[in-house]
N, C-alpha and C positions, 0 to 999 in steps of 0.2 A: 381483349380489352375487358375489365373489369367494371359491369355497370352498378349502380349504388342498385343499394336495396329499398325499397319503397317501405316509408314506417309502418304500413300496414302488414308487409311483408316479417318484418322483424318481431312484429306484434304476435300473430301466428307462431315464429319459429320460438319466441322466447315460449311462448306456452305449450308448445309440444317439450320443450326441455324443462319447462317446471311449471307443470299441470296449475290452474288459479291464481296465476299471475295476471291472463288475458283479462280477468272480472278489473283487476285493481290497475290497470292501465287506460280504462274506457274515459272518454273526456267527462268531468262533471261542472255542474251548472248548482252551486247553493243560492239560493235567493235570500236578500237581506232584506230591511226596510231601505225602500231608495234603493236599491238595486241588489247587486251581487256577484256572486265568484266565478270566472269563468276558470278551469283547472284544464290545461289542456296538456298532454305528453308532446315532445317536441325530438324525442331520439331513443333508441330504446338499445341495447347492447347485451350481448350474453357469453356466458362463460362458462367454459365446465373444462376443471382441471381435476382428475382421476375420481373422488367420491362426490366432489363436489361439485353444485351447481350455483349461477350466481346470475343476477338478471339486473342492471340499471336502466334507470330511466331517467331522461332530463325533463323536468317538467318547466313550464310556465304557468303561472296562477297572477290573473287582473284582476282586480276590485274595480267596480263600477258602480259610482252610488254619487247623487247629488248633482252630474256633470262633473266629474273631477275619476282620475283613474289612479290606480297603484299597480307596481308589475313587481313580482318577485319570482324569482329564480330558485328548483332546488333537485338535487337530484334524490333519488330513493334506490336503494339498493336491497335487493327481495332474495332468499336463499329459503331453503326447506330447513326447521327445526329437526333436532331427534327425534320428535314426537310425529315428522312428518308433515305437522300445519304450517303452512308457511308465511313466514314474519319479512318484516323488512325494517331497515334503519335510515332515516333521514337526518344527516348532517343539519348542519345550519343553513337557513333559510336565507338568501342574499336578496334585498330588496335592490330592484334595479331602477325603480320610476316611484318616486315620493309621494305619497298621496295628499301632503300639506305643503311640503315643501318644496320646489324645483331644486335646490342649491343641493339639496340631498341627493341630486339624482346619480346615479353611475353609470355615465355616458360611456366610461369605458368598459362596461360591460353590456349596456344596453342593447338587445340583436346582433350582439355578435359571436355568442357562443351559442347556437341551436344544437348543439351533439353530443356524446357523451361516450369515453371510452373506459373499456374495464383491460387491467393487464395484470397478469399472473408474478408475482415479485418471488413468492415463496411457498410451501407448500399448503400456509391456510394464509396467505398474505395476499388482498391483490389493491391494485391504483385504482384510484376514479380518477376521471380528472372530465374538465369542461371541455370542446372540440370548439376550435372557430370553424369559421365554413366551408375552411381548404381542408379543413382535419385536422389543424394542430394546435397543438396547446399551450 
């Protein structure tokens, strides 16, 4: 029987496969006037197909400020440049909870995709994609 892996767990393995990933995945807290950002990782995934290595993450990011909340959604995808530093690319950012408006909210994504899978399509090609809670997309 195959048990899940605990995020902390996955946190560790992506950093053993790509050294300075573990620093850019730590929860952070920005403080605003009236409140601020809680950034928290919510799935972590990794990849290494022949040279390459490749590490997502699904994050979650609240805005807290005034009594009133905003949640947005985003994943980040980290790999080693030529130069060996390593960069990452963040798609677009999905708000999931309005910070002015309720009507804006997106219930249909709201808590329901916590995960995040990477799959190999081609030999520099791979998927993101969100996970619902059963694992699927």
């Amino acid at each position: 029987m195959k048990t899940e892996k605990k995020l902390e767990e996955k946190i560790i393995k992506a950093e053993e496969l790509l050294p300075g990933v573990g620093d850019q995945l730590k929860p952070k807290f920005i403080k605003t006037i009236g409140g601020g950002y809680q950034i928290d990782v919510t799935d972590v995934e990794y990849l290494e197909v022949g040279e390459h290595k490749v590490v997502a993450a699904k994050w979650q990011r609240e805005c807290l400020a005034y009594g009133r909340s905003e949640i947005m959604e985003f994943v980040t995808v980290y790999f080693p440049s030529e130069e060996g530093k390593l960069k990452k690319v963040v798609p677009e950012n999905i708000f999931v909870r309005n910070f002015y408006k309720s009507c804006y909210d997106r219930d249909d994504l709201f808590d329901k995709f916590p995960y995040v899978s990477l799959e190999n399509l081609a030999k520099d090609q791979i998927k993101v994609a969100w996970l619902d809670k059963d694992k699927k997309k």
